[in-house]
N, C-alpha and C positions, 0 to 999 in steps of 0.2 A: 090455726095458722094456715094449715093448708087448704080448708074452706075458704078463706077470707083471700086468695089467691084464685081460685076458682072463680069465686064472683067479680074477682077483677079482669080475667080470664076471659068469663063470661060478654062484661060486657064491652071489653075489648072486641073483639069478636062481633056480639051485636051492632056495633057502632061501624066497623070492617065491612060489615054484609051491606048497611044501612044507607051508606057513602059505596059501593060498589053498584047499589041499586037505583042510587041518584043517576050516576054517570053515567050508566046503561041508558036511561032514561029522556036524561033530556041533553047526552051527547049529541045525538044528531043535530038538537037545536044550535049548539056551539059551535059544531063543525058549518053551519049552516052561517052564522054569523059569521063566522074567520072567510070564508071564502066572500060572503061581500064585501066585507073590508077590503080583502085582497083584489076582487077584480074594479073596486071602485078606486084603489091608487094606482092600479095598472093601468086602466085607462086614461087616469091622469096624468100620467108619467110619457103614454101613448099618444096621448092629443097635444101636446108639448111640441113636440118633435111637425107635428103639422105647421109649414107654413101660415102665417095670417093669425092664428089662432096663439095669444098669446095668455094664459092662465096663470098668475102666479104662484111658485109654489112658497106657501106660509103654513103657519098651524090650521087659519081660518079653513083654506082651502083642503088641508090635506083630513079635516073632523068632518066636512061637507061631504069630501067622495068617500071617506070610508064609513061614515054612519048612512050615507045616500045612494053609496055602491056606483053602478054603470049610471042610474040616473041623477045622482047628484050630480056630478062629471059633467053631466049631458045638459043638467042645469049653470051649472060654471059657464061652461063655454056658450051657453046664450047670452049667459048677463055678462060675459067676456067681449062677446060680437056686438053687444046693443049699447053698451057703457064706452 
């Protein structure tokens, strides 16, 4: 009984370390990700507010600058000026 708790223990534990060695790992990638997102709708939100430049904001738009970041944005507001 209390073997049979040990090995659940155990790999409680191994699985604990396993996922704590992920995160270490490829956090910085995530964090690296969140921050494009973020400055790709901020600039969106930014370029808005400019005269002449009119951007809709839609899903379209808002999956374009945050998987695109500052340059999707920067793409927007071409095909915003030329359309």
């Amino acid at each position: 009984m209390i073997f049979e708790e040990l090995i659940v223990l155990f790999a409680l534990l191994l699985i604990v370390l396993l996922a704590f060695k992920l995160i270490l790992d490829y956090g910085g990638t995530i964090l690296k990700i969140a921050m494009h997102l973020a400055f790709g709708w901020i600039t969106l939100a930014l370029v808005n507010v400019i005269p002449g430049i009119d951007v809709p904001i839609n899903l379209l738009t808002i999956a374009v600058s945050g998987f695109g970041g500052v340059l999707g944005t920067f793409i927007l507001v071409l095909l915003s000026i030329l359309i």
